[in-house]
N, C-alpha and C positions, 0 to 999 in steps of 0.2 A: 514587343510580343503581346499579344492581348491572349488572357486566360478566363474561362468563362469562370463565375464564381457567384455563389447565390448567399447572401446573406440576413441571417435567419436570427442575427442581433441589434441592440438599438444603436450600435456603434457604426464609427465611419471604415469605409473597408482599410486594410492594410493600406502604408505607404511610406516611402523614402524621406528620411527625416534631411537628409542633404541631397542635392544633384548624384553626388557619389558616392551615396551609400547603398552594400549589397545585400543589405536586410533590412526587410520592414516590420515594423516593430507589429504583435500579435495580441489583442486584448482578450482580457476575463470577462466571460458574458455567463455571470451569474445569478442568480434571486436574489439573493443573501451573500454577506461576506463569508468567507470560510478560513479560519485558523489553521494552520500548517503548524502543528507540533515541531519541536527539535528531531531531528530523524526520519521526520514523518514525509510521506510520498504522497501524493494526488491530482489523480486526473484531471484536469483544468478546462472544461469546455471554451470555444471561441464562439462558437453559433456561424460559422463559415464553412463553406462545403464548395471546394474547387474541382476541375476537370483539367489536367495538363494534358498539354500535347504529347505523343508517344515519343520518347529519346529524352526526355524531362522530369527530373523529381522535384519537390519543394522540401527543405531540409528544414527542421527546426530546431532552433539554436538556442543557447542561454543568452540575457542579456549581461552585458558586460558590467553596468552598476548595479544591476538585483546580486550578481556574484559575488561581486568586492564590499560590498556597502552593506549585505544583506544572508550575505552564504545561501542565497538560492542559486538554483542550478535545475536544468533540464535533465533528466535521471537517464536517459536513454541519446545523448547527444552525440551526433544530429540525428534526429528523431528523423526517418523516410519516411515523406509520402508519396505514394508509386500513382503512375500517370493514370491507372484504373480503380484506384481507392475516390471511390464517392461518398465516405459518412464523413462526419462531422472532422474536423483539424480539434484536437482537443492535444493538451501537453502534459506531459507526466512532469510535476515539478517535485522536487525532492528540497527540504529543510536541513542544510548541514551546517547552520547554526546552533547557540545556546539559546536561542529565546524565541518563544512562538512569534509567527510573523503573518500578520491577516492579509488575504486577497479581496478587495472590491470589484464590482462589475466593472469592469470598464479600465480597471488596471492595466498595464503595459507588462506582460507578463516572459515574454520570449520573443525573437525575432526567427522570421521565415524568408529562408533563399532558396529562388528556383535557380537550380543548373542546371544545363546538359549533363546526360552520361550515357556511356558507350554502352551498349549490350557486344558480350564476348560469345564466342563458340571457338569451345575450348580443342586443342590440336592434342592427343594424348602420346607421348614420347618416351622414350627409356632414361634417358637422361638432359640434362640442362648443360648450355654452355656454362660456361667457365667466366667468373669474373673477378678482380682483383679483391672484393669485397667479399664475396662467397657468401658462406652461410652464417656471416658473424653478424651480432643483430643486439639491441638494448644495453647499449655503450660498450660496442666490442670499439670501440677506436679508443679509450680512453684520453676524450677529449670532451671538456664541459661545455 
């Protein structure tokens, strides 16, 4: 699928670090490094600005060793970008570490998947069927 995509940093565009990988990894396209306090939240520009096709979002995700390695994390995860959002892809990154932790331009900061998704039109009803599971929900099976 080709996505049109304008890039507006000195960086290479996104891309698959394997054959079969479903995220490509998203850089910090900054001036300056910028320190992320313990707690602390911030917007993270990419300097990319993409178009999807209509029935298509691009999700952004945390990366799996800024998580473990680093207690960074995506604050809004997966972040939605809707098929008619044209400004910038930028990441809300949240610090749930103890020690400040600095972003560089060009850093590997979150990855981005585009998927298919259905649009619904909703049928409105008196009642739902009936299913063995019902209304039980956030460890009703008491099974780990």
């Amino acid at each position: 699928m080709e996505i049109k995509i304008v890039n507006r940093s000195k960086h290479a565009l996104p891309s698959y670090a394997t054959p079969l990988s479903a995220g490509m990894d998203l850089r910090a396209n900054l001036d300056a490094p910028v320190t992320l306090q313990p707690l602390e939240r911030r917007l993270v520009p990419t300097g990319l600005f993409i178009a999807l096709p209509a029935g298509y979002e691009a999700q952004v995700r945390p990366r799996s060793g800024l998580a473990i390695k680093k207690g960074i994390g995506v604050l809004n995860s997966p972040g939605t970008i809707d098929a008619d959002y044209r400004g910038e892809i930028c990441v809300i990154l949240v610090n749930l570490s103890n020690e400040a932790f600095v972003i560089n331009d060009g850093d590997r900061i979150a990855q981005m998947v585009v998927a298919r998704h259905e649009t619904v039109e909703w049928t409105p009803v008196e009642a739902l069927d009936e299913t063995e599971r019902g209304a039980g929900g956030f460890g009703h099976t008491g099974k780990e």
